[in-house]
C-alpha positions, 0 to 999 in steps of 0.5 A: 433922265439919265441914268437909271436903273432898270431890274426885273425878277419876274422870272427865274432871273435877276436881270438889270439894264443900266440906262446911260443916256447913249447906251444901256448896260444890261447884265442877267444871272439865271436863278430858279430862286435866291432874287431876294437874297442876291438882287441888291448885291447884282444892282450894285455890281452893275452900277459899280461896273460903271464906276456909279453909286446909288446916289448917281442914280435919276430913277428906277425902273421895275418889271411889274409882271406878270410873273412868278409870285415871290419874284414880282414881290421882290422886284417891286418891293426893293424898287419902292424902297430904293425910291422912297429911300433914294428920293428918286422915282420908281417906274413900273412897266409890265411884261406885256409892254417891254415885249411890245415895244417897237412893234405895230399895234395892234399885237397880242403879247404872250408870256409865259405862265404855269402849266402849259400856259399862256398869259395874253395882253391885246396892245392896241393904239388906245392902250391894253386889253385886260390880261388872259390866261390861255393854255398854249396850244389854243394862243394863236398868232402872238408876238412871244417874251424875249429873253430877259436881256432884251426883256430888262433892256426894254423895261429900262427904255420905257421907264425912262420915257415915263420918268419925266412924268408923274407915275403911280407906285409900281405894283405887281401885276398879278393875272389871277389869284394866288395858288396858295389859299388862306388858312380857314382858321380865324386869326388868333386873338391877341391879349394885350 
């Protein structure tokens, strides 16, 4: 199911890889911040470079993350609206599964995490372990992220493997909760 969009704001990036069938596209911008303001003006400079449109487009593949909170929540919210929007469907594939992909299971995938540490997912041939989160220095033998070219590229092959078939709504993949708490004072009442 060709072609289809692939895109990835885990990280300090915006990254994209146009998935054409005989060949993928792939184009990354480094940004510490600014993927909600500059992501669908990026996803359109691709997709104009191969003189297409949002309307050539078979699906959309998204990076699920693990990742920087605000950046998985861009990335999986623009996906979903482009889908709903475009008709089309919108895959969701994890961090830990693009870096897996072409290596022998079993393999434990690390990514990057805050703090000196780790984010760990056991791949096996029956599926995934739950994710972990290790300090780096106690990770063992991993197969570590590549960059995000080779990152989306990979997001990008998955999703279309998974286009032909029924996928769940992308969602974020969070390891843990939030660093930021909720307010401890109750919700203003509202009169109407």
């Amino acid at each position: 199911m060709t072609p289809l969009l692939a895109f990835d704001t885990s990280a300090a990036h915006c990254a994209a890889a146009l998935h054409l069938g005989d060949r993928v596209v792939a184009r990354v911008e480094p940004m510490a911040k600014g993927q909600a303001e500059r992501l669908m003006g990026f996803l359109e400079e691709i997709l104009a470079a191969e003189g297409l449109d949002w309307s050539d487009l078979a699906a959309l593949g998204v990076g699920c993350g693990p990742g920087n909170f605000t950046g998985l929540r861009v990335g999986v919210s623009a996906a979903r609206g482009l889908a709903l929007g475009l008709g089309i469907p919108a895959i969701g594939v994890s961090g830990f599964e693009a870096a897996g992909l072409g290596h022998p299971r079993p393999v434990t995938v690390a990514l990057p995490a805050p703090r000196d540490h780790l984010w760990l997912q056991r791949l096996t041939e029956n599926g995934a372990e739950a994710p972990t989160l290790a300090p780096a220095a106690q990770a063992g033998e991993v197969l570590h992220a590549p960059e995000a070219d080779p990152l989306v590229r990979a997001i990008a092959e998955i999703a279309c493997g998974r286009a032909a078939t029924p996928q769940p709504r992308p969602a974020p993949l969070y390891v843990r909760p939030a660093d930021a708490a909720p307010p401890r004072d109750p919700a203003p009442v509202l009169i109407g």
